[in-house]
C-alpha positions as CSV (number, residue, x, y, z in Angstrom):
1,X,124.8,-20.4,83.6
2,X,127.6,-22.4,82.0
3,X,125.6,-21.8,78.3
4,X,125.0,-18.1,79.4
5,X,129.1,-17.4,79.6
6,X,129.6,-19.2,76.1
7,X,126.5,-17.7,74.2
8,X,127.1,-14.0,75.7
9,X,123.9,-12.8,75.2
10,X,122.7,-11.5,78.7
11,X,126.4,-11.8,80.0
12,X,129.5,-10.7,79.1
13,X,131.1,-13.6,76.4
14,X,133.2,-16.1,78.4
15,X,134.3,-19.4,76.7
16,X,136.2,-20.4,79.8
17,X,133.8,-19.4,82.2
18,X,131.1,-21.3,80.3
19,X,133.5,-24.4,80.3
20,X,133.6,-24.0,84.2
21,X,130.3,-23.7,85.4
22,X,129.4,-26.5,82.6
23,X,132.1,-28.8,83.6
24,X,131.0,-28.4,87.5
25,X,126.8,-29.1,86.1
26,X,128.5,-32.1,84.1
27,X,130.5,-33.8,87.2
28,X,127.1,-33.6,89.1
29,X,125.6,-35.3,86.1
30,X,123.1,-33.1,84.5
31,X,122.8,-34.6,80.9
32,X,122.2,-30.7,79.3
33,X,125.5,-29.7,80.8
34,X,127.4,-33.1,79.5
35,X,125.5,-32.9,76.2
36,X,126.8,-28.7,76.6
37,X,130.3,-29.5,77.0
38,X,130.3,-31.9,74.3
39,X,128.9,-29.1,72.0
40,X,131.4,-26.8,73.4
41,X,134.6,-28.7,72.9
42,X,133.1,-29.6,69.1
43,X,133.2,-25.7,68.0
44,X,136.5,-24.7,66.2
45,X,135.8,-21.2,66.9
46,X,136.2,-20.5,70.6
47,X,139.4,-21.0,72.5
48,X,138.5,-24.0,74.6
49,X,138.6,-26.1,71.1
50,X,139.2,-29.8,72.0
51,X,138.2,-32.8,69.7
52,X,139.2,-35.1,72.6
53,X,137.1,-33.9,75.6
54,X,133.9,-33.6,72.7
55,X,134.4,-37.0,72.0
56,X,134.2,-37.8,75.8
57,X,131.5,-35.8,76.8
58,X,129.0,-36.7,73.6
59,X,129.7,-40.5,74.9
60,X,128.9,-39.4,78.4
61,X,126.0,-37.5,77.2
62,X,124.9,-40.5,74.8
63,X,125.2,-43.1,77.7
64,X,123.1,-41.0,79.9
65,X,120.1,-40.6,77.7
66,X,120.3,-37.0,75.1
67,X,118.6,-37.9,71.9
68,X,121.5,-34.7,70.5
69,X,124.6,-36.7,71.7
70,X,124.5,-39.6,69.2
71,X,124.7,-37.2,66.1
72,X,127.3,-35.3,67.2
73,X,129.4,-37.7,68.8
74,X,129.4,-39.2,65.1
75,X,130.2,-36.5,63.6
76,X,133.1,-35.8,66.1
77,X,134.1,-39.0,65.5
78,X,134.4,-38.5,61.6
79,X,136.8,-35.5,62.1
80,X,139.0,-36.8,64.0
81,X,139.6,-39.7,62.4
82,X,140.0,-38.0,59.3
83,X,142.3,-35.2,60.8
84,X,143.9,-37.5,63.4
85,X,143.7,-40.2,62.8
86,X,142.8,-44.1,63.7
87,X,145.3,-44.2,67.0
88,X,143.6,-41.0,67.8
89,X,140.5,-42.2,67.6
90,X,141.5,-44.8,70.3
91,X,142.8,-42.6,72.7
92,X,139.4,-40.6,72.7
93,X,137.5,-43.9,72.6
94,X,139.6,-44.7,75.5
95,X,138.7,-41.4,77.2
96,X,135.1,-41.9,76.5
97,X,135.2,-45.1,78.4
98,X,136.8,-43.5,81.6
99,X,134.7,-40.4,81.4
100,X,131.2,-43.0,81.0
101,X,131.9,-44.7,84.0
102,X,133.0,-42.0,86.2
103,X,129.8,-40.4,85.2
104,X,127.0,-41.9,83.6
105,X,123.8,-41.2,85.5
C-alpha cells in the first residue's frame, strides 16, 4: 500500500502516506518495505527527503537480504559524504547500526 501512496498511480499521490504504511511494513520487517523506505528517503523530489533515514534503511534492508540495498546504500553513501560530509557520514553510520539491530530479520 505504502508504494501505492508514493507512486499515485491507482491512488491519489501521498508521499507521507506512503512513508506511513511503509514505515509500519518496515517495523514488522518486510525487506520490500525496508528496501522501500530506503528508496523513498533517497529521492530529492518528494517532501519526505532525508539522506539520513535512506542511509538507515538501505543498511537495514542490506543486512536483511535485498540484492537492491547494497547499490543504493552506496550511492547514498557517496552523497552525503560529498554534501555532508565525513562526521555526517558517522552519524548515519551510527544510525544504521541502531536501526540493524532493532530490525534485522
Amino acid at each position: 500500500m505504502g508504494t501505492e501512496y508514493y507512486k499515485g498511480e491507482s491512488i491519489e499521490k501521498s508521499d507521507i502516506k506512503g512513508e506511513i504504511y511503509l514505515f509500519k511494513a518496515a517495523k514488522n520487517r518486510h525487506i520490500n518495505a525496508q528496501y522501500g523506505l530506503c528508496v523513498i528517503y533517497s529521492n530529492d523530489q518528494v517532501s519526505i527527503y532525508n539522506p539520513k533515514q535512506s542511509f538507515a534503511w538501505c543498511a537495514v534492508s542490506k543486512h536483511n537480504g535485498n540484492k537492491l540495498a547494497a547499490a543504493r546504500l552506496l550511492e547514498v553513501q557517496g552523497k552525503i559524504l560529498v554534501s555532508e560530509g565525513l562526521d555526517r557520514l558517522n552519524q548515519c553510520q551510527s544510525v544504521a547500526k541502531h536501526y540493524i539491530n532493532r530490525w534485522e530479520k
